[in-house]
C-alpha positions as CSV (number, residue, x, y, z in Angstrom):
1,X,0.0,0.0,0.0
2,X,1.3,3.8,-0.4
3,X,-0.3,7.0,1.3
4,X,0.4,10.4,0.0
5,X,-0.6,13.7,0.5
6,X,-2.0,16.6,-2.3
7,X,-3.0,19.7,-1.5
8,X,-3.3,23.1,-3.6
9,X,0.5,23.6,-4.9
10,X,2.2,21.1,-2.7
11,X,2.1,17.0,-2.9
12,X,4.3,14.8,-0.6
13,X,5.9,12.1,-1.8
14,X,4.8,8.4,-1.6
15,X,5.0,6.5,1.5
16,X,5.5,2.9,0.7
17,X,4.7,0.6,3.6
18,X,6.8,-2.2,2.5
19,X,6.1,-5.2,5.1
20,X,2.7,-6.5,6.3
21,X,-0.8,-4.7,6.7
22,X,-1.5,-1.1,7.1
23,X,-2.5,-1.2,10.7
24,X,-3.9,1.9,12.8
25,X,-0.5,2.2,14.9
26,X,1.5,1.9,11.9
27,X,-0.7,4.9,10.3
28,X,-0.3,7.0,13.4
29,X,3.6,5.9,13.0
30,X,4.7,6.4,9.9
31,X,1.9,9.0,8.3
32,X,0.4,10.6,10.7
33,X,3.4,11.7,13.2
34,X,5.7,12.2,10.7
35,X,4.8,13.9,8.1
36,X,0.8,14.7,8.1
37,X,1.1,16.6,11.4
38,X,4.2,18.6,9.9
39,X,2.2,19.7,7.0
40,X,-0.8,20.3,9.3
41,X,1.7,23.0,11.2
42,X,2.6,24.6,7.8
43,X,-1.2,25.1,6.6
44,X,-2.4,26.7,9.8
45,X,-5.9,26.7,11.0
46,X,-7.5,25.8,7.8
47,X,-5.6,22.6,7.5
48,X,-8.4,19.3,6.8
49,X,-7.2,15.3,6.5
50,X,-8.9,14.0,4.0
51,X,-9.0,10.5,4.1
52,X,-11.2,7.3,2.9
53,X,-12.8,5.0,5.1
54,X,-10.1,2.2,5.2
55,X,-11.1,0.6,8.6
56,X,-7.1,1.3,10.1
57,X,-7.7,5.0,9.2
58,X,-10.8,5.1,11.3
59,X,-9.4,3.3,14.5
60,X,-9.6,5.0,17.7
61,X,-5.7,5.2,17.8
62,X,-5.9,7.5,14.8
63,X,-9.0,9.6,16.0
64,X,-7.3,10.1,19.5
65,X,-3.8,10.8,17.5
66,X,-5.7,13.5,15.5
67,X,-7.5,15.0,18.5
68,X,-4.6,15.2,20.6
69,X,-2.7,17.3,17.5
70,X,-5.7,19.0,17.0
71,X,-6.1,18.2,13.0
72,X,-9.3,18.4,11.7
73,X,-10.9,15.7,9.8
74,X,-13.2,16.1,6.7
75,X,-16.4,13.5,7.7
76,X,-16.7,11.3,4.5
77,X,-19.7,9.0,3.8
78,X,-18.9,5.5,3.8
79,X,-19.6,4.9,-0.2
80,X,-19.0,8.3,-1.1
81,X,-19.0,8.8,-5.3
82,X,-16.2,11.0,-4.7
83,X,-13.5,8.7,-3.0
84,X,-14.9,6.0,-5.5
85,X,-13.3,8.7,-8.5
86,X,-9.9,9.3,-6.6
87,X,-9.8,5.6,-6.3
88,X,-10.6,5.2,-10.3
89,X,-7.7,7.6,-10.6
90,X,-5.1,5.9,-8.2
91,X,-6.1,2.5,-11.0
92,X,-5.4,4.5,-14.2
93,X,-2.3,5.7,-12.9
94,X,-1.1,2.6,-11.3
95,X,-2.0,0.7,-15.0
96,X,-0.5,3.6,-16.9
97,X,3.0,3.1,-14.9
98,X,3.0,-0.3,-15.2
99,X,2.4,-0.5,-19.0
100,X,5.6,1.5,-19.1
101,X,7.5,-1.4,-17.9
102,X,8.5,-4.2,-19.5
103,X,7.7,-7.5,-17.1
104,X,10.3,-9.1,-15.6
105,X,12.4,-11.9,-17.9
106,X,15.4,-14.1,-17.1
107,X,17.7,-14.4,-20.2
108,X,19.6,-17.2,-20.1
């Protein structure tokens, strides 16, 4: 799985979490300490996570995380047609990449 952020004139790059299953701790750990709550320190104020509704994302440990750092949190429905589009998107791109790329082959 890989997590990045967009926002207006600034992306981050891709985190790549290499081993295992996106838990909520390893979220919290590797997303949300370090690098969502620096961004959330540059915005200001009017900084909102916008997330989906994977279930590790909506875990208390992240909740309390984001309370405790005081980032707010955009409520999304849990079928939401927009998330559905971004999702589309993250496909296209992910097929478009990979046609780029000739498979793997052993020549012997």
């Amino acid at each position: 799985m890989v997590w990045a952020e967009i926002s207006l004139g600034y992306r981050t790059d891709l985190h790549i979490f290499k081993r295992g299953s996106v838990t909520a701790v390893r979220y919290r750990d590797e997303v949300l300490g370090p690098i969502v709550r620096l961004c959330a320190a540059a915005v200001g104020l009017t900084f909102v996570l916008i997330d989906d509704n994977a279930l590790p994302l909506r875990d208390d440990v992240v909740d309390d995380y984001l309370e405790s750092e005081g980032i707010g949190r955009m409520a999304w429905p849990a079928y939401s047609p927009i998330i559905y589009l971004i999702e589309n998107r993250w496909d296209a791109l992910g097929r478009a990449v990979s046609s780029r790329f000739s498979p793997p082959a052993t020549f012997i």
